[in-house]
C-alpha positions in Angstrom: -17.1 -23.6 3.9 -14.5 -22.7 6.5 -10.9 -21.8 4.6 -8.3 -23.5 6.2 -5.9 -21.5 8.6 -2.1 -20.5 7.6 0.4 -20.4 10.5 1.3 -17.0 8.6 -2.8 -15.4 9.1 -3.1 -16.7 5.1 -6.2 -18.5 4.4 -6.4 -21.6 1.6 -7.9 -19.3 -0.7 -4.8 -16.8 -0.8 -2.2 -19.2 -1.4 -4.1 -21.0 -3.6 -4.2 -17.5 -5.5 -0.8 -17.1 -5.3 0.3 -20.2 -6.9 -1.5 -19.0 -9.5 -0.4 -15.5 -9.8 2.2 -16.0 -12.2 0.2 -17.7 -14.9 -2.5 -15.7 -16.6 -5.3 -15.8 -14.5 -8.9 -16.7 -16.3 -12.4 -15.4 -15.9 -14.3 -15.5 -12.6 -16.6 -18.7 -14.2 -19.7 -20.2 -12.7 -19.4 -17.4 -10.1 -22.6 -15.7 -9.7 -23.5 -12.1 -11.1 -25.7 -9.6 -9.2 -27.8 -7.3 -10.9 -27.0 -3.8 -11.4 -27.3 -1.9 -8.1 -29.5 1.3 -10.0 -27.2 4.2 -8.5 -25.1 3.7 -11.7 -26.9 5.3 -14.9 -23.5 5.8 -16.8 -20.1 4.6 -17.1 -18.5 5.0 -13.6 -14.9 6.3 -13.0 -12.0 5.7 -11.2 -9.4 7.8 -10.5 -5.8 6.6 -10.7 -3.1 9.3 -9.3 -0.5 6.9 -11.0 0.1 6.5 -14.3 -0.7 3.5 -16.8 1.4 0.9 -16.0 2.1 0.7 -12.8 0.7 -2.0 -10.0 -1.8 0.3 -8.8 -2.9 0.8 -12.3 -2.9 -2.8 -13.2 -5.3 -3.4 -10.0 -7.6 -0.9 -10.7 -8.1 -2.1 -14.1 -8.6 -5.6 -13.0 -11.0 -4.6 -9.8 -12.6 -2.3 -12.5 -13.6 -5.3 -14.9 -15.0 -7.2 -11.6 -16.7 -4.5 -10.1 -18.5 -3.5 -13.7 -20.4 -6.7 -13.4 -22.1 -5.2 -9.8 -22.6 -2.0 -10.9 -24.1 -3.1 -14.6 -22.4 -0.4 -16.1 -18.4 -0.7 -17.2 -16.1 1.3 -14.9 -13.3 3.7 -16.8 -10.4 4.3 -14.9 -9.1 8.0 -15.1 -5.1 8.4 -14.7 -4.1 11.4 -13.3 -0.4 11.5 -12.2 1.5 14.6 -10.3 1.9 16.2 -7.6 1.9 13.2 -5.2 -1.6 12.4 -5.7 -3.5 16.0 -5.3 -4.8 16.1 -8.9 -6.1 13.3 -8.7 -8.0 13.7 -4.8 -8.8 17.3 -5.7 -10.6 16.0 -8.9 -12.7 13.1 -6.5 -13.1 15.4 -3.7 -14.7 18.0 -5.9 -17.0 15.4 -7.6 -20.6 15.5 -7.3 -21.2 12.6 -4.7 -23.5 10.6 -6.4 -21.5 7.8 -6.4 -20.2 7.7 -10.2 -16.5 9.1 -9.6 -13.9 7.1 -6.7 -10.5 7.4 -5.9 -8.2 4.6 -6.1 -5.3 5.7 -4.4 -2.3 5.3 -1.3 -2.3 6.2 2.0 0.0 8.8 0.9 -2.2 10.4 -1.5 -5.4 9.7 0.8 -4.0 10.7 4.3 -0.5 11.6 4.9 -0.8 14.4 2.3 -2.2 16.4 5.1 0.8 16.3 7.3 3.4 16.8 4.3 2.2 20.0 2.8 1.0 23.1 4.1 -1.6 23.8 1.1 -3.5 21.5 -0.4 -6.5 22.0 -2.9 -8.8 19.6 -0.2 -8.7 18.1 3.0 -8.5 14.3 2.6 -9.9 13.8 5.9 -13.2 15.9 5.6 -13.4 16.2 1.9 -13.2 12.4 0.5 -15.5 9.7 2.2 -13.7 6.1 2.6 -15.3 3.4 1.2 -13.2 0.2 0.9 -9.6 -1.1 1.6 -8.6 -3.3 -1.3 -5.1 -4.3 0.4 -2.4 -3.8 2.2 1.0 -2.6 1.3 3.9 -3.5 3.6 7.3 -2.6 2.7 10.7 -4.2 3.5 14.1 -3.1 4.8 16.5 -4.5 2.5 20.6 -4.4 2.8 23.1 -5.4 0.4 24.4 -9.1 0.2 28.1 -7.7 1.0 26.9 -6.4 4.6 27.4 -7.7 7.7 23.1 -8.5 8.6 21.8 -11.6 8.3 18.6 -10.9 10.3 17.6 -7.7 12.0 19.3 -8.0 15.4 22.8 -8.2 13.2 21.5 -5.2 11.9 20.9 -3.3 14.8 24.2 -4.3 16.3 26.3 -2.7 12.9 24.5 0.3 12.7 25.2 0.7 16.2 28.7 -0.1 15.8 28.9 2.6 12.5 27.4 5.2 14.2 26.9 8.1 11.9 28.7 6.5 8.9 25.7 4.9 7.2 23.3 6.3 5.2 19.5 4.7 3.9 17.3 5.3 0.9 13.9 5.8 0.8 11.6 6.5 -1.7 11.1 10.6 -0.7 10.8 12.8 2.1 8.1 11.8 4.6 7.9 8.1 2.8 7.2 5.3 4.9 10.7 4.2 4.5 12.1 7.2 6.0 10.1 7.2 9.5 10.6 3.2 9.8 14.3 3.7 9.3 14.1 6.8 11.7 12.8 4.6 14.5 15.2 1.9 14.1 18.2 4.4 13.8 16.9 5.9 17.1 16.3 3.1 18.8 20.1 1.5 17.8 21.1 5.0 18.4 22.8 5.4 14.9 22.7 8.3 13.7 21.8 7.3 10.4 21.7 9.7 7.2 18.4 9.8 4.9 19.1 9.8 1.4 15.6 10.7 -0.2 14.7 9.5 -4.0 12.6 10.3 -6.3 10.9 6.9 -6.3 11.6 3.8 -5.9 13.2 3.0 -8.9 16.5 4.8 -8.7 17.0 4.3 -4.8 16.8 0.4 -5.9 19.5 1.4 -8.2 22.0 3.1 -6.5 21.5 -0.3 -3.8 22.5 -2.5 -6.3 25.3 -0.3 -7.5 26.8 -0.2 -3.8 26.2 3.7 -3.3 24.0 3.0 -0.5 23.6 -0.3 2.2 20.5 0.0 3.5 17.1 1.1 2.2 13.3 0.7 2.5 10.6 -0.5 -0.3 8.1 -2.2 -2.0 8.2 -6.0 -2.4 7.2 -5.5 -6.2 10.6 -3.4 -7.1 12.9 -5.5 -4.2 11.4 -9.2 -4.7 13.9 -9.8 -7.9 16.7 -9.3 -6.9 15.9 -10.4 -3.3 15.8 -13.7 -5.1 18.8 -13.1 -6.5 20.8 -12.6 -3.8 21.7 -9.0 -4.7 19.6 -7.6 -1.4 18.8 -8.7 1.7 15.4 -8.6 3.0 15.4 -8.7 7.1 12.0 -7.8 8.2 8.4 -6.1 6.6 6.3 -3.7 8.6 2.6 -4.7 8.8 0.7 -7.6 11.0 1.6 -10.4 9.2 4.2 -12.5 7.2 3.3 -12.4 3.4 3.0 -15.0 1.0 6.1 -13.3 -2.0 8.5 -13.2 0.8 7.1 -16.3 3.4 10.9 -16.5 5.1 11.4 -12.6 6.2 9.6 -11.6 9.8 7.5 -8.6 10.5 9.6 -5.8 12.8 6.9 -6.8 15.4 7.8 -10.0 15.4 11.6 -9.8 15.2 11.2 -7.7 18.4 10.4 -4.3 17.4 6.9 -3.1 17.6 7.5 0.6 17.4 4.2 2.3 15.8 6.6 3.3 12.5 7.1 -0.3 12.1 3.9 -2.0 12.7 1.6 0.6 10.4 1.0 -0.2 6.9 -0.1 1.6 4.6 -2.9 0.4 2.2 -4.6 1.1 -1.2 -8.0 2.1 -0.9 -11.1 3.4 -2.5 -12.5 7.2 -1.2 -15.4 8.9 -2.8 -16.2 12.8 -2.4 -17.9 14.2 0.6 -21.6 13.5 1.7 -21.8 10.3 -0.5 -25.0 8.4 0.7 -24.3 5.4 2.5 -26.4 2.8 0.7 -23.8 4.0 -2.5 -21.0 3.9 -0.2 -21.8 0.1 0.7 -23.0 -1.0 -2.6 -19.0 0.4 -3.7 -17.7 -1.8 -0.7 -19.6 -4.7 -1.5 -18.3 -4.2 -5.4 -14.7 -3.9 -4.4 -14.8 -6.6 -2.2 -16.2 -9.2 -4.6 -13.2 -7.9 -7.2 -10.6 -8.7 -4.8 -11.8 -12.0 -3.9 -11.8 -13.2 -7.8 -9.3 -15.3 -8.2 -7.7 -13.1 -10.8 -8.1 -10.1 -8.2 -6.4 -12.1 -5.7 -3.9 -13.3 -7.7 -3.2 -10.0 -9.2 -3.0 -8.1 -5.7 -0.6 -11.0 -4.4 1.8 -11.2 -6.9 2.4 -7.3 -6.8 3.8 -7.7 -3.1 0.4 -6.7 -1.5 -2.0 -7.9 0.9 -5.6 -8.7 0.0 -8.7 -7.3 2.0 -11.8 -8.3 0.5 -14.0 -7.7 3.7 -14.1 -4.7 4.2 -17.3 -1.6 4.8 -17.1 1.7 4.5 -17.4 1.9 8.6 -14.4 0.0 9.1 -12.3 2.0 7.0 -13.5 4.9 8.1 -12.6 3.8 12.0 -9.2 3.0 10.6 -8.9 6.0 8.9 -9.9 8.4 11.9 -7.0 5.9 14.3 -4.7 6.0 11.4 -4.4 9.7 10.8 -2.9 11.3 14.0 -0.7 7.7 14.1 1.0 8.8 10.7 1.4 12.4 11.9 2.9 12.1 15.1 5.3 9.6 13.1 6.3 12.7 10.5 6.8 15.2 13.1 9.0 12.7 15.4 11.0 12.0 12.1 11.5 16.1 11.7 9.8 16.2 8.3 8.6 19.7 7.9 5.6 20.4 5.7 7.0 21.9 2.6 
């Protein structure tokens, strides 16, 4: 059966998920169970480089309960927080690659790692092998209710007409948020100052306290008080609207399809290096069938993400090759020196 088309790119099934992402979601049901796939002989693990808690960690827990039923075997999921993600990777990438071990992790801690540091303990690009997208993970440029910008062309025109007087958070040097709101101070020629954070957390803070105007996030820690009415949301990077914030345009389609502000990043599954590719697709085909549960979906939409539930190990590995220099070229344009 043919899902029905969403003038926003959403299919039936992922609204249908999101209405029901705020009530406890229940098992998968009469859905059908394949047998174990054989590679797995013991419990499999996934590693987290987040701690327990957070979205990523919820996901991986629920994608780890759905993908247990493919494997036959239950999946653990390993947290390993610190140093943005190169624990964990160097654990994966150093992991026999017979398939038992994965990394659930960012683009950040999957690919730009590269580009921000000038040692690492592995090379994400030759050392891990991609296996699966599980979503997409646009962020937003928010402002405070007390500005001037109602959409992003009133934007453009104040920081134009402030011209070196405003300053915008982001969640860290080399973040996402930084090189979108590089491009769009450029391109407005504003002269904008970057105020980097330690997370998320405390750049949302000092928003709402009125320290800063402007800054770039997650929907997950900016959908609250989005709704209410403490921030602003004008426009999400990515290809599409998303379902948590339907009303607020992507950058390309308010007018500005700069590479900074169309990419998005994603959170994907990589294995170690040399991983035989009947494993690699029986992870795929695993991950895949997780997302689409409706508790999955559900899940993935209500933390601000996007669901992709059909993806192979080829795809991602295209994207990841295109990707790479994209993200790169993006960090040096922004001036972010590798520290």
């Amino acid at each position: 059966m043919k899902h029905e088309a969403h003038p926003l790119g959403w299919n039936r099934r992922h609204l249908l998920a999101l209405a029901a992402a705020t009530a406890a979601a229940g098992p998968l049901g009469a859905r059908a169970q394949t047998a174990p796939t054989g590679f797995a002989t013991r419990p499999v693990r996934v590693v987290v480089p987040f701690a327990a808690g957070g979205a990523t960690d919820v996901i991986a827990r629920i994608l780890g309960e759905r993908m247990a039923q493919r494997f036959g075997q239950s999946v653990v999921v390993d947290n390993k927080p610190g140093a943005a993600g190169l624990i964990a990777g160097e654990m994966v990438a150093k992991a026999p690659p017979d398939g038992m071990t994965a990394l659930l992790g960012t683009t950040s801690s999957m690919l730009t790692n590269k580009y921000l540091y000038k040692k690492t303990p592995y090379d994400p690009l030759t050392e891990l092998t991609p296996l699966v997208r599980v979503c997409l993970a646009p962020i937003a440029l928010v402002v405070t209710a007390d500005t001037p910008a109602q959409n992003l062309q009133d934007f453009m025109a104040w920081i134009r007409s402030q011209k070196g007087k405003l300053t915008y958070g982001s969640y860290g040097i080399g973040s996402h948020g930084q090189l979108a709101c590089t491009t769009l101070s450029e391109a407005a020629g504003a002269d904008m100052t970057h105020v980097a954070y330690k997370g998320e957390a405390p750049m949302v803070q000092d928003l709402l306290g009125g320290q800063i105007k402007i800054g770039m996030g997650s929907l997950l820690s900016l959908k609250a008080h989005v709704d209410a009415g403490k921030l602003r949301a004008l426009a999400l990077t990515g290809p599409r609207r998303v379902p948590l914030l339907p009303e607020v345009p992507t950058f390309t389609e308010a007018g500005y399809p700069q590479d900074a502000l169309s990419i998005v990043g994603w959170l994907a599954i990589a294995g170690p290096k040399a991983m035989p590719a009947d494993v690699a697709r029986q992870w795929a085909q695993a991950a895949n069938h997780a997302v689409a549960s409706r508790e999955g979906l559900a899940r993935i939409i209500a933390a601000g993400f996007v669901p992709v539930d059909d993806d192979t190990p080829e795809k991602f590995a295209r994207l990841w090759a295109q990707e790479a220099p994209v993200w790169g070229r993006l960090l040096q344009a922004a001036g972010v020196q590798p520290s």
